[in-house]
C-alpha positions in Angstrom: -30.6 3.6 2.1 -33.7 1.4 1.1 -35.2 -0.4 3.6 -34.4 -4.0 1.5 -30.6 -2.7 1.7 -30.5 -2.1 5.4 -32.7 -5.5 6.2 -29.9 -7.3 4.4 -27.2 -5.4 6.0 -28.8 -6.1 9.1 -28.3 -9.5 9.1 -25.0 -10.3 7.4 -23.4 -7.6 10.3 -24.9 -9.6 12.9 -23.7 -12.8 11.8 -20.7 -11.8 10.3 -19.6 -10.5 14.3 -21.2 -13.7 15.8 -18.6 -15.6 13.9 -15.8 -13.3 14.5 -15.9 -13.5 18.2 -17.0 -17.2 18.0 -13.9 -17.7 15.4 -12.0 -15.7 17.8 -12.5 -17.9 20.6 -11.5 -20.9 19.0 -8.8 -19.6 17.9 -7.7 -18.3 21.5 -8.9 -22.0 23.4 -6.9 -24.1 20.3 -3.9 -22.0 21.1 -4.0 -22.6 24.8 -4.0 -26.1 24.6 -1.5 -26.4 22.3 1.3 -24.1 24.3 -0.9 -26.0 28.0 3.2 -27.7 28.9 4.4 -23.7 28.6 1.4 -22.1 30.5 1.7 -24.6 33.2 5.4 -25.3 33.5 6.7 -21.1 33.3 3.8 -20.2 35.8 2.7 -17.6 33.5 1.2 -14.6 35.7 -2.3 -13.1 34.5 -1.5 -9.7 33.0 1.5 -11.3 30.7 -1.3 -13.7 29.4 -3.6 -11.2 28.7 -1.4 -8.7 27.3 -0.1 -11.9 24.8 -3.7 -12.3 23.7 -4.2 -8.4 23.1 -1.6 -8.2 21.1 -2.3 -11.5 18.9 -5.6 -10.4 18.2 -4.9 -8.6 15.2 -3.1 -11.3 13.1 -6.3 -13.5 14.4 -8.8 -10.5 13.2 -6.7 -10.6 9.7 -7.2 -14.4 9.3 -10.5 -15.2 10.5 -12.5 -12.2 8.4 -12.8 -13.3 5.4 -14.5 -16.5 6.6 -16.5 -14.6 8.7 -17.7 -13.0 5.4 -18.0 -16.2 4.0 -20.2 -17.8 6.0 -22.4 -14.3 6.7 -23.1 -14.4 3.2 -24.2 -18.2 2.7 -26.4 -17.6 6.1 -27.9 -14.1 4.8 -28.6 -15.6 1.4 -29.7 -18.9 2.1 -32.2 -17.3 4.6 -33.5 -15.0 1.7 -33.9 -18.3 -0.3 -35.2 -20.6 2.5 -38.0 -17.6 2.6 -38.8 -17.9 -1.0 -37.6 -13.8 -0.6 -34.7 -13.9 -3.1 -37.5 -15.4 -6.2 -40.0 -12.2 -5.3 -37.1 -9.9 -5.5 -36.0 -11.2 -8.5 -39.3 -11.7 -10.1 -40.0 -7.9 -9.0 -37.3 -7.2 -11.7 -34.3 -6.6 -9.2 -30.8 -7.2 -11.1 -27.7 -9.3 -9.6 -26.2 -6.6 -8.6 -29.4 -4.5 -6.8 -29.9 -7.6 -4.6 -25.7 -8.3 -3.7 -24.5 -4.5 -4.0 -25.1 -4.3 -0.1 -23.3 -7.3 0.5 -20.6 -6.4 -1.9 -20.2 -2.7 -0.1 -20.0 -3.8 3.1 -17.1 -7.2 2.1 -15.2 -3.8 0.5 -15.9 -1.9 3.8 -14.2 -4.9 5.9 -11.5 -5.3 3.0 -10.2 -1.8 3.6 -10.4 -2.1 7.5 -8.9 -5.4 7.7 -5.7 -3.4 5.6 -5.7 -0.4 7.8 -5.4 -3.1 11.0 -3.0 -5.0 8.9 -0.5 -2.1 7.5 -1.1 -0.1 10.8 -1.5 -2.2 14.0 -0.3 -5.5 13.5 3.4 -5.1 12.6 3.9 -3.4 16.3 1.0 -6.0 17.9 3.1 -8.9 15.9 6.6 -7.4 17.8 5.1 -7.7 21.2 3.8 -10.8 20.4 6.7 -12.7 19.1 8.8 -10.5 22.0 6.4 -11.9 24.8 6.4 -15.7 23.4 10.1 -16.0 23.3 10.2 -14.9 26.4 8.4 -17.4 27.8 9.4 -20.1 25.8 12.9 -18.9 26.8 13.3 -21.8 29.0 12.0 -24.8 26.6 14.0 -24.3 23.7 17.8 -23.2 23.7 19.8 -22.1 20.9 23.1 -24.4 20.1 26.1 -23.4 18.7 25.3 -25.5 15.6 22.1 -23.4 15.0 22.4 -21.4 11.2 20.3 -18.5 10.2 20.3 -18.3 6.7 19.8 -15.0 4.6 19.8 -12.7 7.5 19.4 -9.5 6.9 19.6 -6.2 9.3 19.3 -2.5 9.6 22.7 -1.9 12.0 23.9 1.3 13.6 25.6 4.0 11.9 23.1 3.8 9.2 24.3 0.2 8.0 22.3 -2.6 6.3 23.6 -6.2 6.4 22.8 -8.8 4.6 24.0 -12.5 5.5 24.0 -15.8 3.7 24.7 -17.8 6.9 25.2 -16.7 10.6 26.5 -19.1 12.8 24.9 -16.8 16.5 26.5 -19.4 18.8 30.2 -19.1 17.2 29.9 -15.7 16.4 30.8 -16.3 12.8 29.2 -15.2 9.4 29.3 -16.4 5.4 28.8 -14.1 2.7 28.9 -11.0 4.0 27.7 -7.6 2.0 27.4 -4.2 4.0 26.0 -1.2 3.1 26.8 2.3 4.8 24.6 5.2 3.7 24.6 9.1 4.8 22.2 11.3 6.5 20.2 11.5 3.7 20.1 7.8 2.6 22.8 7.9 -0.2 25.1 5.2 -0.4 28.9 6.1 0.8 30.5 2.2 0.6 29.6 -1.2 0.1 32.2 -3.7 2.0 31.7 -7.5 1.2 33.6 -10.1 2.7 33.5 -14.2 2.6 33.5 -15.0 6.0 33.8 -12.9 9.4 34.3 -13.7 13.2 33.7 -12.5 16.3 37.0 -12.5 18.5 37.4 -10.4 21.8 34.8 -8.1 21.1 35.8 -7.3 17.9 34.4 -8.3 14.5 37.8 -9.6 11.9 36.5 -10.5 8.6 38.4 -12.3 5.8 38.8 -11.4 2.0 36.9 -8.6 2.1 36.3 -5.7 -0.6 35.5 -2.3 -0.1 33.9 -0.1 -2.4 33.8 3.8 -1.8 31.0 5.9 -3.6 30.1 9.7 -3.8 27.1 11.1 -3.7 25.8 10.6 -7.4 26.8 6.9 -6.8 30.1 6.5 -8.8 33.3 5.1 -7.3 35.9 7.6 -5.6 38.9 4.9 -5.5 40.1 1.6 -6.4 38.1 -0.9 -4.6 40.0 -1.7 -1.1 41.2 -5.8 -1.2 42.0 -6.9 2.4 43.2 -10.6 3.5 41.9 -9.9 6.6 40.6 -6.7 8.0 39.2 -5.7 11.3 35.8 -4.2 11.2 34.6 -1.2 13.3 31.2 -2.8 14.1 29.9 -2.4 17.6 26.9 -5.1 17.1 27.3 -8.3 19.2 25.9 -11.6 17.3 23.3 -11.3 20.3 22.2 -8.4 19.0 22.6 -9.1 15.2 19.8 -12.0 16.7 18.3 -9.5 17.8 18.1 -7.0 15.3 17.1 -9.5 12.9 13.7 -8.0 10.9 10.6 -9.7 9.3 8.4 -8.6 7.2 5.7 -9.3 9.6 7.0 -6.4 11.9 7.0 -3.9 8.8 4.5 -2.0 7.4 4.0 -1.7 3.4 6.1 1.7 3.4 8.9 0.2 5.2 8.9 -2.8 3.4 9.6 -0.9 0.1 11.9 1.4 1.8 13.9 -1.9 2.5 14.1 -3.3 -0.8 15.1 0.1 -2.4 18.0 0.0 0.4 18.3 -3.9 -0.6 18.5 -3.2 -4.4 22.7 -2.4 -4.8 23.7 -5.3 -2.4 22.6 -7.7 -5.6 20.9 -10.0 -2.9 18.1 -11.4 -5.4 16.9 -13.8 -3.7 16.3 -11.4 -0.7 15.1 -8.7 -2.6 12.7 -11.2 -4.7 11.4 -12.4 -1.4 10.8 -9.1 -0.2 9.3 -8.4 -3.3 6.6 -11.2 -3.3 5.8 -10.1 0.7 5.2 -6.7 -0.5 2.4 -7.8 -3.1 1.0 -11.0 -0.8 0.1 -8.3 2.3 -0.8 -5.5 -0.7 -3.7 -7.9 -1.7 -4.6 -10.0 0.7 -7.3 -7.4 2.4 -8.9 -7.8 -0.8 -9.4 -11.7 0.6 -12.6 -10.7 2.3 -14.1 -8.5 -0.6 -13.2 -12.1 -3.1 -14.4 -14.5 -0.7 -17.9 -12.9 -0.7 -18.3 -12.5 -4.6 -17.2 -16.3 -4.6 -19.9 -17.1 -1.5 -23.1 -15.0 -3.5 -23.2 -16.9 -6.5 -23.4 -20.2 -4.8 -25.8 -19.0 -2.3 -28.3 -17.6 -4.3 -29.3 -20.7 -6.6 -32.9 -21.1 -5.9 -34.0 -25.0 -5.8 -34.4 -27.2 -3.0 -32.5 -27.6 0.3 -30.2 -30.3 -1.2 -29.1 -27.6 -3.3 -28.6 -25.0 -1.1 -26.6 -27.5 0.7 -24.4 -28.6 -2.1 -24.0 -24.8 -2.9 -22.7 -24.2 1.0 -20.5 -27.3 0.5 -18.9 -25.9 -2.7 -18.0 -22.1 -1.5 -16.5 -23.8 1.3 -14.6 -25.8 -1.4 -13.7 -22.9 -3.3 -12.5 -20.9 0.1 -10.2 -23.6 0.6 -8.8 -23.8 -3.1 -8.4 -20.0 -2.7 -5.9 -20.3 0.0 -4.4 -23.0 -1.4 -3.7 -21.1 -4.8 -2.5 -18.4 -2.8 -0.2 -20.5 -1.0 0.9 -22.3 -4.1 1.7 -18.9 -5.9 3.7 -17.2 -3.2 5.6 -20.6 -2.8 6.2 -20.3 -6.7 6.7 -16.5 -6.0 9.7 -17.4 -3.7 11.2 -19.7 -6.1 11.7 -17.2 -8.9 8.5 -19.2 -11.0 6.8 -16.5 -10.7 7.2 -12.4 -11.2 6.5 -11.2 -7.3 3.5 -9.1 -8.6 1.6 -12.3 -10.5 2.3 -14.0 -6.6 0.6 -11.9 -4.9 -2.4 -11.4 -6.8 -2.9 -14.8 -8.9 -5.2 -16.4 -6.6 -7.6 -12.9 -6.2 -6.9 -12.6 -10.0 -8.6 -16.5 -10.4 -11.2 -15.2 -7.2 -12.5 -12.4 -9.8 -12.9 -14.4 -13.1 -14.2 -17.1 -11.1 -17.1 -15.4 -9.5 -17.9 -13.5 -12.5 -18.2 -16.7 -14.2 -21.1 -18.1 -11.5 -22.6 -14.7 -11.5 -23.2 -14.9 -15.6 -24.7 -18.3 -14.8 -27.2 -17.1 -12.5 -31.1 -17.5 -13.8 
């Protein structure tokens, strides 16, 4: 490594951890204050606290990065250009790309680790968290009988996945029930829907229901099975249905597209288009921090006075912001069926690229 590339390196590391823990910390303080009624009123005991904070850091490493990268990269290169170093590299015949490719290396170097932490530790950190916080907000907010999930859907026992339109947890009673069974080896066996079901001395009776019997290359053994109402054997609770309840926060990529191919014959679209546009969003948003630097070197490196290095900080701030907002936007649209699930999750990194390419080619 040249000595200019580790002199650079040396100083967006430094202040890309100085804002990471000081990022970190706000982010911790911000969060106490806001859940203060809970800490104080539950008498929360020291290890739980800790052990809630340990296992949000993660999600908070995920989110804070890329502005951590951000502002590294304003800081390293308006200190090149406060020194007048960026015009003698550049008038010593150095490219673009020999004065950023550092900076570039090490936003893909924090890119790749921020999807390792995100595909390998934060599903199980986000479980203990969300585990530990209903826990303790268990005595602040209590479900009513009137309270509807909608679109539930769960792995069950016996190798069953439910999906739910609405789930009434205090009756005990669903809507638009579709079940899939599956074998050993993940084949479909049956596929039982029903329009409504209720829970009635521990057993589950649903109500014009169809059952649908397959073999093992997926064709129909009988005439589908029409029942007025039926009693199901199905040892869940709707405690544990609430329970069992998953989120895409809690999966990793692999089981999130082991899902949806489980998904895919219960002709929940919605669902599956949801799924879908998860998938993509948590496939490309490592990439944020990688993005958010191209965006931040342009900007940074335009050599003119002060006012115009401030402008230029003032605008890749701007742009940071528009970028989440896009993102936002597009998985919103993503959701809504505007979009195909793979344009959601990449249009705002897609826009990211061109953009900063553009301010690049306008560099002097």
């Amino acid at each position: 490594m040249r000595i200019l590339d580790r002199y650079i390196l040396r100083q967006i590391w430094q202040i890309f951890f100085l804002c990471l823990l000081t990022f970190a910390m706000l982010f911790v303080i911000v969060d106490i204050f806001s859940n203060l009624d809970v800490i104080l009123k539950q008498h929360i005991a020291v290890k739980v606290f800790v052990r809630y904070y340990l296992s949000y850091m993660p999600y908070i490493f995920t989110q804070i990065a890329p502005f951590a990268c951000l502002l590294a990269t304003l800081y390293t290169f308006a200190r090149l250009n406060h020194d007048n170093e960026l015009i003698a590299m550049r008038a010593s015949g150095m490219s673009i790309f020999q004065v950023t490719k550092t900076v570039v290396i090490f936003g893909a170097l924090v890119s790749g680790f921020v999807f390792l932490v995100s595909d390998k530790v934060m599903p199980a950190a986000m479980y203990r968290n969300t585990a530990i916080r209903e826990q303790l907000e268990a005595g602040k907010k209590l479900r009513t009988k009137d309270e509807v999930i909608r679109n539930l859907s769960i792995y069950g026992l016996h190798n069953r996945l439910f999906f739910i339109n609405k789930f009434y947890p205090g009756k005990g009673f669903m809507e638009g029930i579709t079940i899939l069974e599956h074998d050993e080896k993940q084949n479909l066996t049956s596929k039982i829907q029903a329009n409504q079901g209720k829970y009635e001395n521990g057993k589950w009776k649903f109500y014009q229901s169809i059952t649908y019997v397959f073999d093992e290359e997926g064709m129909m053994t009988q005439e589908p099975k029409v029942m007025e109402e039926e009693e199901m054997p199905i040892p869940e609770t709707p405690k544990q249905f609430l329970e069992q309840k998953q989120s895409t926060d809690f999966m990793s990529l692999h089981q999130i597209r082991d899902y949806i191919s489980k998904m895919a014959p219960s002709g929940a679209v919605t669902v599956i288009r949801n799924l879908q546009v998860d998938l993509y969003h948590r496939l490309f948003s490592p990439l944020t921090s990688l993005l958010i630097i191209l965006l931040g070197i342009p900007l940074s490196m335009k050599i003119g006075k002060r006012a115009a290095g401030l402008s230029s900080l003032g605008l890749a701030l701007i742009l940071g912001f528009l970028y989440y907002v896009l993102n936002a936007i597009s998985v919103a649209l993503g959701k809504a069926g505007i979009f195909d699930p793979l344009l959601a999750g990449s249009l705002s990194h897609i826009c990211a690229l061109v953009t900063s390419f553009f301010l690049v080619a306008r560099l002097p």
